[in-house]
C-alpha positions in Angstrom: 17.4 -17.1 -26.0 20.4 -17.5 -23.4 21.2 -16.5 -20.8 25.7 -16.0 -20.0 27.4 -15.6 -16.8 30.9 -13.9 -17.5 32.7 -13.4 -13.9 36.4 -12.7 -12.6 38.4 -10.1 -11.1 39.3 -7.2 -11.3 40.8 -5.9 -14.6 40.2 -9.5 -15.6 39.0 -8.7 -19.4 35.4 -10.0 -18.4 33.8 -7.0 -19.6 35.9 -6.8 -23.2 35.0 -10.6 -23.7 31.1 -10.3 -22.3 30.8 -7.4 -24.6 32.7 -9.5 -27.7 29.9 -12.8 -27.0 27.4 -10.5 -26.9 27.8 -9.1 -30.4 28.0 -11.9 -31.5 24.4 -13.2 -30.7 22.2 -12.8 -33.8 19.2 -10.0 -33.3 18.5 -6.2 -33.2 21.5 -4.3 -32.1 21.9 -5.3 -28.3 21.2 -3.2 -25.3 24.2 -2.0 -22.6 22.9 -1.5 -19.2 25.5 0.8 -17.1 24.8 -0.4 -13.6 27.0 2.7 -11.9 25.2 5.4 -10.3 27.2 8.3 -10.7 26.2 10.1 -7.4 29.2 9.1 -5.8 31.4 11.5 -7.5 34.7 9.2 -7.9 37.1 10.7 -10.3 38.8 7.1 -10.7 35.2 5.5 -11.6 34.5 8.5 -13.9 37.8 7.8 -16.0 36.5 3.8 -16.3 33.0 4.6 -17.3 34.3 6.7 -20.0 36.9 3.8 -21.0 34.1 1.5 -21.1 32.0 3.8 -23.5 35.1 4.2 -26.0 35.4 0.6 -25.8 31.7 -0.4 -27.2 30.8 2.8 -29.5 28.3 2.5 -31.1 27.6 -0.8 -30.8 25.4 -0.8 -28.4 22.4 1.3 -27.2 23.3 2.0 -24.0 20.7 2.3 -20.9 21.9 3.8 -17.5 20.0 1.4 -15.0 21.5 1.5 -11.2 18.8 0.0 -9.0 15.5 -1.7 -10.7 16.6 -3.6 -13.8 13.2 -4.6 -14.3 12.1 -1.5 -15.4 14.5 -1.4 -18.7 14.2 -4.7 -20.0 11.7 -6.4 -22.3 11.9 -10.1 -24.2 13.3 -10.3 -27.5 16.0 -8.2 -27.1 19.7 -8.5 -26.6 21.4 -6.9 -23.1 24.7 -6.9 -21.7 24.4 -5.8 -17.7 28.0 -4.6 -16.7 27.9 -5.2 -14.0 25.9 -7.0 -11.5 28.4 -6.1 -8.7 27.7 -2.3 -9.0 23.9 -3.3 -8.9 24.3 -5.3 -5.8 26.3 -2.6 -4.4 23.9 0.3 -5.3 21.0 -2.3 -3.7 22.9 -3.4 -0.6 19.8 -2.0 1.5 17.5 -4.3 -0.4 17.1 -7.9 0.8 18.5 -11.0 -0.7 14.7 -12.1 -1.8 13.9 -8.7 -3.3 17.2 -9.6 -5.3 16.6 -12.6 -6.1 12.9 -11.9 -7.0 14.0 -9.0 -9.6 17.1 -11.3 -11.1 14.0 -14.4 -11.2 12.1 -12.2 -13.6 15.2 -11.2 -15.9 15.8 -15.0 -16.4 11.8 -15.7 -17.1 12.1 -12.7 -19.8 12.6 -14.6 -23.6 15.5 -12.5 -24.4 19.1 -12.5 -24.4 21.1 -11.5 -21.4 24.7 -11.5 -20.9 25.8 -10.9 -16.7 29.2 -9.6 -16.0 29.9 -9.7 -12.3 33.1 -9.6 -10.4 34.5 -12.0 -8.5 35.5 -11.2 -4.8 35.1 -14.7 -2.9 38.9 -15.1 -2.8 39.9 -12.5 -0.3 39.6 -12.9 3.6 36.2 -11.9 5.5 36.1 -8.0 5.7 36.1 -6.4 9.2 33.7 -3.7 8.4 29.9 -4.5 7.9 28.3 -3.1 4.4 31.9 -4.5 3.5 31.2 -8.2 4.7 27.4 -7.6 2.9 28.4 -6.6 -0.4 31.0 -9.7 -0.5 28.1 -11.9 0.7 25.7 -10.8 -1.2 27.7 -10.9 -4.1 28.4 -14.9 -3.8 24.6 -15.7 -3.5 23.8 -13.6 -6.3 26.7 -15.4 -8.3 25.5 -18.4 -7.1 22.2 -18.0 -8.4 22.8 -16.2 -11.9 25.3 -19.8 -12.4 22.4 -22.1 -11.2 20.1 -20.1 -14.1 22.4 -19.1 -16.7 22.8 -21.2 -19.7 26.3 -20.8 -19.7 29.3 -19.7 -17.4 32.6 -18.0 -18.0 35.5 -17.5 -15.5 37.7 -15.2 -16.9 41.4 -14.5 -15.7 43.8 -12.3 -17.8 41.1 -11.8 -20.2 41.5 -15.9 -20.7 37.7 -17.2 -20.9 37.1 -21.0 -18.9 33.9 -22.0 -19.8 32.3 -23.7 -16.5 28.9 -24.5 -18.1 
C-alpha cells in the first residue's frame, strides 16, 4: 500500500493531479476526505468546495472529516485527504505531538493514502500569531508526511516533479 505526498501552491493543479494518481491505484473505489469545516461561512470557499465536488463525481465516496482523521479511516482502503492544510488549520489549537501522533497512525494503517497539502514556506514570516502557527505548523507537518510518504510530488502549474 503507499503512501503519496502531492504539495504546491495555490491553484497549483495539486488537487486535479492527487485526485488523477489516486484513481489510478487498483482497489475498491477510493475514499475523499473533505478536510473543510464549513462553519466559517466563506462564500469564496463555498464556490471551491462545490468546484471540487463537480470535479471528482462520482468517483469517489466522499467523507467530510475536519479535525480527527482517525476516526474515518480503516486499512485496505483507498483515500485521498484534500487537504492537510485545512486540517492543520481547523487543529491549530492542537499540539504539534497530538498531530504528529494522529498522522503516525494514518501511515501505520495498511491502506492507501494520497496527502494533498499546500505549500506556504515561500512567503516572508507573518506578523500576526495563529498566522505565524499555521505557516509553521504547516512545514513540520510537510516535513514529516515527506519523511513517511512513499513518494513526493511538487506540483507547479499543474506540472508534477516527483521528489521521491
Amino acid at each position: 500500500m503507499m503512501k503519496t505526498l502531492y504539495f504546491g501552491g495555490q491553484k497549483s493543479g495539486k488537487s486535479n493531479l492527487a485526485a488523477a494518481y489516486t484513481l489510478s491505484l487498483q482497489g475498491p473505489k477510493p475514499h475523499y476526505i473533505a478536510t473543510y469545516d464549513n462553519s466559517y461561512h466563506d462564500e469564496a470557499m463555498a464556490e471551491r468546495v462545490f468546484k471540487h465536488q463537480v470535479q471528482r463525481q462520482d468517483d469517489f465516496i466522499t467523507l467530510e472529516q475536519s479535525h480527527d482523521l482517525s476516526k474515518v479511516m480503516r486499512s485496505g482502503e483507498t483515500y485521498l485527504i484534500d487537504c492537510l492544510s485545512m486540517w492543520i488549520f481547523n487543529n491549530l489549537e492542537q499540539t504539534e505531538e497530538y498531530l504528529i501522533n494522529q498522522l503516525a497512525y494514518l501511515f501505520s494503517l495498511d491502506c492507501n493514502i494520497v496527502f494533498v497539502l499546500n505549500d506556504v514556506s515561500c512567503g516572508v514570516i507573518p506578523m500576526e500569531a495563529q498566522s505565524r502557527r499555521f505557516v509553521d505548523m504547516s512545514g513540520i507537518i510537510g516535513q514529516y508526511v515527506a519523511a513517511q510518504s512513499d513518494e513526493v510530488y511538487r506540483v507547479s502549474y499543474g506540472l508534477p516533479q516527483q521528489l521521491k
